[in-house]
Biotite code that builds the C-alpha atoms (Angstrom):
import biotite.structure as struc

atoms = struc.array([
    struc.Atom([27.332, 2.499, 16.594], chain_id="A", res_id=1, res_name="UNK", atom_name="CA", element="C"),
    struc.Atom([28.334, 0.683, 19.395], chain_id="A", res_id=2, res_name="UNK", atom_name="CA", element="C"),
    struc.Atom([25.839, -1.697, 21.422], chain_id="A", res_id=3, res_name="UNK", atom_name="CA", element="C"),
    struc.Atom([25.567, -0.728, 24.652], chain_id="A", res_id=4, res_name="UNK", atom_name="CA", element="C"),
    struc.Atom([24.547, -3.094, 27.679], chain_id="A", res_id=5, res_name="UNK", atom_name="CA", element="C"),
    struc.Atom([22.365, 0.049, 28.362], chain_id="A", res_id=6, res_name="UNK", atom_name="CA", element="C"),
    struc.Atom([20.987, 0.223, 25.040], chain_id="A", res_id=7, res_name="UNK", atom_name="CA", element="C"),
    struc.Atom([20.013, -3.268, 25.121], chain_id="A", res_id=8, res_name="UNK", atom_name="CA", element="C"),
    struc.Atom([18.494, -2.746, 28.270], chain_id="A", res_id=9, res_name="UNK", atom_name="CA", element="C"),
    struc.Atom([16.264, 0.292, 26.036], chain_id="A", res_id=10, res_name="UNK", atom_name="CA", element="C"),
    struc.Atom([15.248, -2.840, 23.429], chain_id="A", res_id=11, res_name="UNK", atom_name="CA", element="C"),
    struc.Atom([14.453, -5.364, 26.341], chain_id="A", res_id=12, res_name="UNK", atom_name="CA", element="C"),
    struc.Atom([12.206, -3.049, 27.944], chain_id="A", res_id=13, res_name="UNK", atom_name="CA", element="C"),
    struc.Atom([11.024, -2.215, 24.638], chain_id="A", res_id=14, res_name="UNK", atom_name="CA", element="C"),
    struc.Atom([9.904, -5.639, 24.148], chain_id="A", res_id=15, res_name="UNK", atom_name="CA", element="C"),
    struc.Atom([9.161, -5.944, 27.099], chain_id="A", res_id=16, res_name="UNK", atom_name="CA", element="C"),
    struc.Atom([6.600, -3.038, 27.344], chain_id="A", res_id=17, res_name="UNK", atom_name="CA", element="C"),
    struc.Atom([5.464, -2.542, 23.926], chain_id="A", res_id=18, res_name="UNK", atom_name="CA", element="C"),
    struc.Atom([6.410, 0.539, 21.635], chain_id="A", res_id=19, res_name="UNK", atom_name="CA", element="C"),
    struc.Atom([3.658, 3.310, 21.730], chain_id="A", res_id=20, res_name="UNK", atom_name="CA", element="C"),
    struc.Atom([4.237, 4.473, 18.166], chain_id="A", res_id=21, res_name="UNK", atom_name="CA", element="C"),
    struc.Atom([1.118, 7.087, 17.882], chain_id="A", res_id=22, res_name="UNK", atom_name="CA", element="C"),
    struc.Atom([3.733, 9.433, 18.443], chain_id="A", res_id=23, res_name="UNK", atom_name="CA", element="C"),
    struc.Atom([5.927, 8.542, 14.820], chain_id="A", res_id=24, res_name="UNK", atom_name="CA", element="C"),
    struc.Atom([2.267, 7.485, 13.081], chain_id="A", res_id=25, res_name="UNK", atom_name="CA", element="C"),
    struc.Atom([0.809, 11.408, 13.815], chain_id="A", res_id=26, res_name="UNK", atom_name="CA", element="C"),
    struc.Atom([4.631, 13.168, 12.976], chain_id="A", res_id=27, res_name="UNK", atom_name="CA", element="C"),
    struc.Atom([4.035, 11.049, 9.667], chain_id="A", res_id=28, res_name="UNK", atom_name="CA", element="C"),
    struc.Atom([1.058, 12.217, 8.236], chain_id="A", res_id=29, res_name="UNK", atom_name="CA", element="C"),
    struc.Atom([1.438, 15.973, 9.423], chain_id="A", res_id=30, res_name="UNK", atom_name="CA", element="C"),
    struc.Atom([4.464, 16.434, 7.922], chain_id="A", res_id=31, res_name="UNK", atom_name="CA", element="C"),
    struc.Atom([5.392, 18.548, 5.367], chain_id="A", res_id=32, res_name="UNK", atom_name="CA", element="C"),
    struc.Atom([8.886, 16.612, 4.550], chain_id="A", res_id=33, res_name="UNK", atom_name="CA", element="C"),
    struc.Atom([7.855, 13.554, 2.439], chain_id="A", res_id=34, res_name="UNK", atom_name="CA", element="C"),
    struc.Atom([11.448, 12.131, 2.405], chain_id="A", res_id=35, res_name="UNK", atom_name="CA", element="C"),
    struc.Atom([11.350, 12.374, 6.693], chain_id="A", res_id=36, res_name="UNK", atom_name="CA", element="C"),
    struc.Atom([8.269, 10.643, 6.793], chain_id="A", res_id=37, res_name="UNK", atom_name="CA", element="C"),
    struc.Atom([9.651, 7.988, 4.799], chain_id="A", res_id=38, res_name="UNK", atom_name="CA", element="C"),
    struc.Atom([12.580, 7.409, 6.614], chain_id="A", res_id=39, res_name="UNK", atom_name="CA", element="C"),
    struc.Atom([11.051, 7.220, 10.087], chain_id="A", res_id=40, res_name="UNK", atom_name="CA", element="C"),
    struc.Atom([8.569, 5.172, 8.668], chain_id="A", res_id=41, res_name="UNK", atom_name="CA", element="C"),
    struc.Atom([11.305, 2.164, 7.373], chain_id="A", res_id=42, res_name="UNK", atom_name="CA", element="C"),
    struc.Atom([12.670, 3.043, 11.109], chain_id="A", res_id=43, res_name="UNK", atom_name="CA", element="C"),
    struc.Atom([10.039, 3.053, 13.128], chain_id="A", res_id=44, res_name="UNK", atom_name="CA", element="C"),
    struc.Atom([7.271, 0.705, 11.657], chain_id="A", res_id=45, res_name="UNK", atom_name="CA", element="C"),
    struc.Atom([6.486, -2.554, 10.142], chain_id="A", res_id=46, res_name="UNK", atom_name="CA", element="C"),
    struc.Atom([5.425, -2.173, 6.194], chain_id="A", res_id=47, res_name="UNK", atom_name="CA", element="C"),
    struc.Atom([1.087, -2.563, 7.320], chain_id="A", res_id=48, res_name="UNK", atom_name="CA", element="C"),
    struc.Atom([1.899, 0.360, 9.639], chain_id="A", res_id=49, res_name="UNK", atom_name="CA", element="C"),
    struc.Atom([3.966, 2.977, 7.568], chain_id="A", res_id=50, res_name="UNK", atom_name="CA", element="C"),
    struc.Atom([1.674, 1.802, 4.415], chain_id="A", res_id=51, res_name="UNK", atom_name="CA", element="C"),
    struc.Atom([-1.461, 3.116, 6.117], chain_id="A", res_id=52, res_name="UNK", atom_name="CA", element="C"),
    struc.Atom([0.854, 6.348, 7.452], chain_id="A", res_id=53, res_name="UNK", atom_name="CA", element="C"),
    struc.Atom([2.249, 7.346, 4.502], chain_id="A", res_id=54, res_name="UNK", atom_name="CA", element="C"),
    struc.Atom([-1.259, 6.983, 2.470], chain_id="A", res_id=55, res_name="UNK", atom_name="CA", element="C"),
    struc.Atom([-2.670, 9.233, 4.926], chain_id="A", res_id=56, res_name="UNK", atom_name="CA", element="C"),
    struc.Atom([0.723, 12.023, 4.944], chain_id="A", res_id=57, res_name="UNK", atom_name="CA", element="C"),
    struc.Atom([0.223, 11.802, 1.050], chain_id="A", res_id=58, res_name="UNK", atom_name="CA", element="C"),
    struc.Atom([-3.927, 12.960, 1.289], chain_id="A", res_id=59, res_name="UNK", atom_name="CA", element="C"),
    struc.Atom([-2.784, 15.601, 4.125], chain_id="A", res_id=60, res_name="UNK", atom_name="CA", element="C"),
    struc.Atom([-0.037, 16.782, 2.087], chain_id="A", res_id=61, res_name="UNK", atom_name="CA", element="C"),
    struc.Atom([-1.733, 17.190, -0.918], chain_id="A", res_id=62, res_name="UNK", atom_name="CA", element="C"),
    struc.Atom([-5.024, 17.777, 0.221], chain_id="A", res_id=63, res_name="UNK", atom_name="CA", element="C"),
    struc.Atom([-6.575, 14.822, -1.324], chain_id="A", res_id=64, res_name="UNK", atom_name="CA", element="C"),
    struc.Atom([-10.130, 13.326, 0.308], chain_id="A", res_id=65, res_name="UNK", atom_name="CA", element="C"),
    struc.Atom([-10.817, 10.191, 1.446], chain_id="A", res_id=66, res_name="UNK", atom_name="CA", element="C"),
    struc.Atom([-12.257, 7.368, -0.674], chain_id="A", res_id=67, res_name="UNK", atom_name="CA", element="C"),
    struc.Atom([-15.701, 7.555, -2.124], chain_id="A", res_id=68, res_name="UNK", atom_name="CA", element="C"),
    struc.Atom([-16.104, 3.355, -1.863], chain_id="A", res_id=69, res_name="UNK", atom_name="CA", element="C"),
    struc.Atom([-13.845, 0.410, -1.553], chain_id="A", res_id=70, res_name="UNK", atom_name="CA", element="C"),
    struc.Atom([-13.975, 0.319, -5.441], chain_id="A", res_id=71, res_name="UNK", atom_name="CA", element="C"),
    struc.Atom([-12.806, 3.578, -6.140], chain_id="A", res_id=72, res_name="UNK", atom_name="CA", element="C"),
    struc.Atom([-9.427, 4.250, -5.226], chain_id="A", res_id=73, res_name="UNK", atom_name="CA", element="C"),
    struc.Atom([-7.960, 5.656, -1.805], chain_id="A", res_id=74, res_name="UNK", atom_name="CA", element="C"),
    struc.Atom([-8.331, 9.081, -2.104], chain_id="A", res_id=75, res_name="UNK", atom_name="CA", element="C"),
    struc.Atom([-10.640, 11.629, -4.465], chain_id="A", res_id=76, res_name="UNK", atom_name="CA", element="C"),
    struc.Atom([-8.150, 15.120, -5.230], chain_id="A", res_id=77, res_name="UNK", atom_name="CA", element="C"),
    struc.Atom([-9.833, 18.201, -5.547], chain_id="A", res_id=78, res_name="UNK", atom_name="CA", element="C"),
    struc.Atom([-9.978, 17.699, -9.746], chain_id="A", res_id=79, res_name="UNK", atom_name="CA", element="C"),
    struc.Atom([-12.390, 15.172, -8.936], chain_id="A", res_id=80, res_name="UNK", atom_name="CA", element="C"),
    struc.Atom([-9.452, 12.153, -9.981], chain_id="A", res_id=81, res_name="UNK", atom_name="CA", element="C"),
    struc.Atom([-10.058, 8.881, -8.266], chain_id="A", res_id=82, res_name="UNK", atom_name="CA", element="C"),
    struc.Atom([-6.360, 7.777, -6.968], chain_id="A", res_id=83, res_name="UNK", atom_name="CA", element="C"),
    struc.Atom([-5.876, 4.791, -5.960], chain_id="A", res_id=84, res_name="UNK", atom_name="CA", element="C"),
    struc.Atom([-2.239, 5.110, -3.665], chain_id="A", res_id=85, res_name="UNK", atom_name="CA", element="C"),
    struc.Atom([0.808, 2.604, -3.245], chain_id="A", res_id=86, res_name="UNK", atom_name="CA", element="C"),
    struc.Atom([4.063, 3.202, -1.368], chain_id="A", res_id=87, res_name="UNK", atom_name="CA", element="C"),
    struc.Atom([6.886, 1.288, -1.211], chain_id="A", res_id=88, res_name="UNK", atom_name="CA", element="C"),
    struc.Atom([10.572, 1.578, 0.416], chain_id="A", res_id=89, res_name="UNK", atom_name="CA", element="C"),
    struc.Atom([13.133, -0.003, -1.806], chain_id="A", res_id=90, res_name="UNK", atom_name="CA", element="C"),
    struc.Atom([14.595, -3.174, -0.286], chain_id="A", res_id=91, res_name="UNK", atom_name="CA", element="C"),
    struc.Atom([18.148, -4.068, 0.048], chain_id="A", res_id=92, res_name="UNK", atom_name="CA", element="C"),
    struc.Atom([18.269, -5.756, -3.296], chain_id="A", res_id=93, res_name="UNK", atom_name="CA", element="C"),
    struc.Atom([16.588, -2.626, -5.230], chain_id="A", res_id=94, res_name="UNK", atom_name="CA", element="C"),
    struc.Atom([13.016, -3.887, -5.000], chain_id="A", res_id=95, res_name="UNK", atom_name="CA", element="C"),
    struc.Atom([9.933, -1.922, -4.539], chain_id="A", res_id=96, res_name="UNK", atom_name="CA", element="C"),
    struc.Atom([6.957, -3.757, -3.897], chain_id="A", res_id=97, res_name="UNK", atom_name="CA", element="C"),
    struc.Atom([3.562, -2.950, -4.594], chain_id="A", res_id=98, res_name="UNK", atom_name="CA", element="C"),
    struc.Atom([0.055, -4.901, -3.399], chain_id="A", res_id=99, res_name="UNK", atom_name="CA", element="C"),
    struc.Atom([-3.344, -4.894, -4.163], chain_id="A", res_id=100, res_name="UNK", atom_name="CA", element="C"),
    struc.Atom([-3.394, -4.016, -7.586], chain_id="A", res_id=101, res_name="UNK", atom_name="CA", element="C"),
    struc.Atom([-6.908, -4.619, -8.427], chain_id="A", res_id=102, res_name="UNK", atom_name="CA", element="C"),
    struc.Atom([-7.699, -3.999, -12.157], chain_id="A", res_id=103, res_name="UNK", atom_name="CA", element="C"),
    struc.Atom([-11.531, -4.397, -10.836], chain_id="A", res_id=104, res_name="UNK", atom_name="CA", element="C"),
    struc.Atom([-11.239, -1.131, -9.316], chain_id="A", res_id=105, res_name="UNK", atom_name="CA", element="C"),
    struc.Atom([-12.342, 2.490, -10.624], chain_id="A", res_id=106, res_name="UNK", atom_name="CA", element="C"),
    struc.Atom([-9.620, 4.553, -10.755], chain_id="A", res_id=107, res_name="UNK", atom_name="CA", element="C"),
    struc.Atom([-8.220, 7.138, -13.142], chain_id="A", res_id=108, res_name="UNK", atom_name="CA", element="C"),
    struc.Atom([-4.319, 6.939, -11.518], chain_id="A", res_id=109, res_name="UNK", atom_name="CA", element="C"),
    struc.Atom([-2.227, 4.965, -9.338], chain_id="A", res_id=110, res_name="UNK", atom_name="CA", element="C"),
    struc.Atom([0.459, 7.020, -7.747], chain_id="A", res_id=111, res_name="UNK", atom_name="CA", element="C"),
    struc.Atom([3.178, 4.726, -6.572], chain_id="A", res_id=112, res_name="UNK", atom_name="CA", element="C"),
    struc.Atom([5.047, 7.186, -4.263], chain_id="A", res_id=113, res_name="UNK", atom_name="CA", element="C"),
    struc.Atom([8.306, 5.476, -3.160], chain_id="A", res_id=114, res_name="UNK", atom_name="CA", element="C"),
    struc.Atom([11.545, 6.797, -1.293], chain_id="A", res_id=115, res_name="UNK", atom_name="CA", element="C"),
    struc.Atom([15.064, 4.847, -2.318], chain_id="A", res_id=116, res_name="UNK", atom_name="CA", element="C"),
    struc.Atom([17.259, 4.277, -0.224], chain_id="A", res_id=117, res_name="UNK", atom_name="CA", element="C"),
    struc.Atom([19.990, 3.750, -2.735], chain_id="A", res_id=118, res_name="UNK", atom_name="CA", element="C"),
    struc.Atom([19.804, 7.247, -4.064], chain_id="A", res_id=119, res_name="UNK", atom_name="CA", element="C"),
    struc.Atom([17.755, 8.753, -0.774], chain_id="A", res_id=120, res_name="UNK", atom_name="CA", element="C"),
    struc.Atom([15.030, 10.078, -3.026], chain_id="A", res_id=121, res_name="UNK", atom_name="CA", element="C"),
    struc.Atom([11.476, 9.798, -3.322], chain_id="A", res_id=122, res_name="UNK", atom_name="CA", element="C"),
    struc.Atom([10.217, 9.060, -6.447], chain_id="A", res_id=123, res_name="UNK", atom_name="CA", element="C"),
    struc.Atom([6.232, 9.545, -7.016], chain_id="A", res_id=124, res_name="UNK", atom_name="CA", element="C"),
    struc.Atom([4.757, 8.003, -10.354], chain_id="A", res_id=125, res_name="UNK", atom_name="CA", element="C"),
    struc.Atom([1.427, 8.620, -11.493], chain_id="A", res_id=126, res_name="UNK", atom_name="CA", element="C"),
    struc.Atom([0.250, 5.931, -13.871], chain_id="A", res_id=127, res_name="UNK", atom_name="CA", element="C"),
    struc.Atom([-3.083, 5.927, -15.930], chain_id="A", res_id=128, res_name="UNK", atom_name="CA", element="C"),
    struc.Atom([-4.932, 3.358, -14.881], chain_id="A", res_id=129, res_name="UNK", atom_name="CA", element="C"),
    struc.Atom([-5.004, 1.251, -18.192], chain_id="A", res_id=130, res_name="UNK", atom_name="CA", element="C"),
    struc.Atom([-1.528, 1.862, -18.801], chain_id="A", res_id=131, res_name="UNK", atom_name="CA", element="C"),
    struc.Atom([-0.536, 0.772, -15.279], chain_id="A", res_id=132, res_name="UNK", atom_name="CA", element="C"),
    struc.Atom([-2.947, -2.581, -15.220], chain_id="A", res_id=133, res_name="UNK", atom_name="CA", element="C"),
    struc.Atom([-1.538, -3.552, -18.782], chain_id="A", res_id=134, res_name="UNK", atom_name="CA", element="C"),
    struc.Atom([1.850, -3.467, -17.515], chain_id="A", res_id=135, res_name="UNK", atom_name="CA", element="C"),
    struc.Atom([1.175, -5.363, -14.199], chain_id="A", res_id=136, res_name="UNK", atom_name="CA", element="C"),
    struc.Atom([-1.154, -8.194, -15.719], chain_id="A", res_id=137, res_name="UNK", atom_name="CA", element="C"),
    struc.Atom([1.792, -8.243, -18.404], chain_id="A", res_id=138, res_name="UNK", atom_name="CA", element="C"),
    struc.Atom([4.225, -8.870, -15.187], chain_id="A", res_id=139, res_name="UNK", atom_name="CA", element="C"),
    struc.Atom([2.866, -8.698, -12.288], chain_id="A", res_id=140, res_name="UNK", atom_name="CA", element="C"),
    struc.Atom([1.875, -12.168, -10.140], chain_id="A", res_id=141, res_name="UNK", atom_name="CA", element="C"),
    struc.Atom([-1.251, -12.673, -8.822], chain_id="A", res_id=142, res_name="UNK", atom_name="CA", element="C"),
    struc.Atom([-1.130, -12.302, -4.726], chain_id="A", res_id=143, res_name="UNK", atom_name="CA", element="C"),
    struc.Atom([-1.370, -14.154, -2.558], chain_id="A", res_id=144, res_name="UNK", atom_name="CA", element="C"),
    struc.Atom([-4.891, -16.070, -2.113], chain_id="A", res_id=145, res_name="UNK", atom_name="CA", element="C"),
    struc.Atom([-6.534, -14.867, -5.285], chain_id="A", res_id=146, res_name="UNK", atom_name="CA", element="C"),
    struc.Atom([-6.237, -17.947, -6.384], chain_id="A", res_id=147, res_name="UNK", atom_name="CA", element="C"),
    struc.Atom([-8.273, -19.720, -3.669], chain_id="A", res_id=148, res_name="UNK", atom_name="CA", element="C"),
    struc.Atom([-10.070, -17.179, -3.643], chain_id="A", res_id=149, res_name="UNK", atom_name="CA", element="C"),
    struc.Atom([-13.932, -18.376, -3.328], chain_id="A", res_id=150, res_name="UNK", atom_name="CA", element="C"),
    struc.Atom([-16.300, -14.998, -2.860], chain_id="A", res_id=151, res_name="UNK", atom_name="CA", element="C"),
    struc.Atom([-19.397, -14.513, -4.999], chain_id="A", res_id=152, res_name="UNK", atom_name="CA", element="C"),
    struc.Atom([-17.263, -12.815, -7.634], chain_id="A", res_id=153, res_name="UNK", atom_name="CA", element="C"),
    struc.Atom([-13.507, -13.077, -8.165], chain_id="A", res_id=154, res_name="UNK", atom_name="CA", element="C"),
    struc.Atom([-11.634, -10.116, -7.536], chain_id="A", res_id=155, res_name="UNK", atom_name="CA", element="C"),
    struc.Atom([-7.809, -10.878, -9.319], chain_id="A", res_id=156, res_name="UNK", atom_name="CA", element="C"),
    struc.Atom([-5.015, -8.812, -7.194], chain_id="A", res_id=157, res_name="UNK", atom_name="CA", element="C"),
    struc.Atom([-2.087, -8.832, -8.579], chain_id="A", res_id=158, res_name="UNK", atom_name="CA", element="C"),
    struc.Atom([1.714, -7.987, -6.386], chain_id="A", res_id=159, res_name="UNK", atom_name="CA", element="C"),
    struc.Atom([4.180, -6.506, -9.368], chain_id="A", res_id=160, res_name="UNK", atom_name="CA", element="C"),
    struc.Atom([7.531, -6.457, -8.188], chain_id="A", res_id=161, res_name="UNK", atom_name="CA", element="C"),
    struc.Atom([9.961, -3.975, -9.530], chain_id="A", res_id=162, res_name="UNK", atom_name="CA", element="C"),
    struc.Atom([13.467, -3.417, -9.465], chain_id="A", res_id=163, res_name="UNK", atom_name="CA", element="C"),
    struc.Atom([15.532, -0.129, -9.774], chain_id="A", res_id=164, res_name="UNK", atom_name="CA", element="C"),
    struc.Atom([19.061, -1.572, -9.466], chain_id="A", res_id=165, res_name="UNK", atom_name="CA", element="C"),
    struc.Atom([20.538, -2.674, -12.730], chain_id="A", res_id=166, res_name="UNK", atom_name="CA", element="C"),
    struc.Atom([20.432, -6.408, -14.283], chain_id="A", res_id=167, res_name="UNK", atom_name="CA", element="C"),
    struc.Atom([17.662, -7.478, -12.046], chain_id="A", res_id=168, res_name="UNK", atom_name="CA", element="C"),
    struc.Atom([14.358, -9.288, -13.209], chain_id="A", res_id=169, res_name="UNK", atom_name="CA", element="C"),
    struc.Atom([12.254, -5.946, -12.896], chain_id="A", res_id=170, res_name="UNK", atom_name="CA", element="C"),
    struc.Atom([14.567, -3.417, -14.029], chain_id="A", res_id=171, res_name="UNK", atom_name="CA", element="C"),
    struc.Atom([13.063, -3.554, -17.241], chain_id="A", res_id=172, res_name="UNK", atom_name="CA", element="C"),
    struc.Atom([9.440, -3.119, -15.460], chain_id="A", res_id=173, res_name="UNK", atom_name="CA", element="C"),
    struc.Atom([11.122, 0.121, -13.691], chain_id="A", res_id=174, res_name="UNK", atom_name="CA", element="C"),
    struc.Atom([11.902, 1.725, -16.539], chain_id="A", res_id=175, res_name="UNK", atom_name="CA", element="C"),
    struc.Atom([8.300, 1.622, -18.132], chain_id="A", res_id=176, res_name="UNK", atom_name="CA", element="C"),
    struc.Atom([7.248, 2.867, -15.455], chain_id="A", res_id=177, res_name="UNK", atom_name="CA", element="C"),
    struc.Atom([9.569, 6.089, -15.495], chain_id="A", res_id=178, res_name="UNK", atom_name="CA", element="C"),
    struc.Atom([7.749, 7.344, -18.164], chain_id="A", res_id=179, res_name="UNK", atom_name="CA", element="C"),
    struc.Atom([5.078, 8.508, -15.236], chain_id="A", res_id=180, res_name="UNK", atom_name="CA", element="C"),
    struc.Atom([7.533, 10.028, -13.238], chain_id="A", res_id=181, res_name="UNK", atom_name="CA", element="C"),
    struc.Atom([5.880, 13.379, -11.721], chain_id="A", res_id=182, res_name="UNK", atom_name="CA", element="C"),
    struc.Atom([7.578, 16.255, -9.577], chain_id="A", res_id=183, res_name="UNK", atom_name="CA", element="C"),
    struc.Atom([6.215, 16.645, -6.308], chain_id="A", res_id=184, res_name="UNK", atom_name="CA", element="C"),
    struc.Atom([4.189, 19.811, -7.042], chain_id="A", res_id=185, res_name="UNK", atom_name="CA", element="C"),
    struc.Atom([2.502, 18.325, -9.905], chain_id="A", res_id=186, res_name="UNK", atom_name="CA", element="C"),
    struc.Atom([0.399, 16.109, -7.074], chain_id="A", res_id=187, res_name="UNK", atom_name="CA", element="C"),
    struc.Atom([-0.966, 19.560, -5.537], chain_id="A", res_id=188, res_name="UNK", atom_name="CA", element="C"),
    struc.Atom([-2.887, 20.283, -8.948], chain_id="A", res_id=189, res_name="UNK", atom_name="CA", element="C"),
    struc.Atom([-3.857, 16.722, -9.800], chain_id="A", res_id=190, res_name="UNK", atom_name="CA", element="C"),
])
């Protein structure tokens, strides 16, 4: 691609004007194509943005329900599962990153639904709950603040880092976790 002195005239008013991006946020979560909706999101929107987006394209998709209580998970399917939902866009090192894990929480699944760019596939994995927290208090680190943290009880988060490309630190992390690896269609009856 070449850079234009028009299309850098596009980014400064850009900048200058602010990006309405309603228009890429709604396209997100009524799609049908999971992969799309990943890629505009990496394009189009900072990680808090597409994180919230693709959450919500994943409930419309599937038609999962909201969440019951901040406790409980994101989303309640129509089996009545409590499903607590993480998505992450590898990095350009192979990393997916995941937030928020709160072992506090009652869940029955996490579903870590990822797209790599690598191999331009989405991946979704729907881990047990106990499975899933022993494997992230076994790895994970705490996040950020949960150490300082000074509420009337203390919630531990923990911010597992995993890594699909071979001989990295997580790689071995990744490959646990492949053992929840689901088809898409398997999410419509979960």
């Amino acid at each position: 691609m070449a850079i234009t002195a028009e299309y850098i005239e596009t980014l400064k008013a850009e900048l200058q004007n602010g990006v309405d991006k309603s228009f890429y946020k709604e396209w997100i979560i009524n799609t049908t194509d999971t992969r799309g909706a990943f890629i505009v999101s990496k394009s189009k929107l900072s990680s808090q943005q597409y994180g919230a987006a693709l959450e919500s394209h994943i409930k419309t998709k599937f038609g999962w329900g909201g969440q019951a209580d901040n406790i409980s998970g994101d989303s309640l399917t129509p089996n009545g599962n409590k499903v607590e939902i993480k998505c992450s866009i590898e990095d350009s090192r192979g990393g997916f990153n995941y937030v928020q894990i709160r072992p506090s929480h009652t869940v029955d699944y996490y579903l870590l639904a990822n797209y790599s760019i690598r191999t331009d596939e989405v991946i979704f994995l729907l881990c047990p709950k106990k499975e899933f927290i022993d494997l992230v208090v076994e790895n994970g680190q705490l996040a950020h603040g949960t150490k300082e943290a000074t509420f009337e009880y203390r919630e531990f988060a923990y911010r597992p880092k995993m890594h699909a490309r071979e001989g990295t630190k997580g790689r071995a992390q990744w490959d646990a976790l492949q053992q929840w690896k689901v088809e898409e269609s398997t999410l419509y009856g979960t």
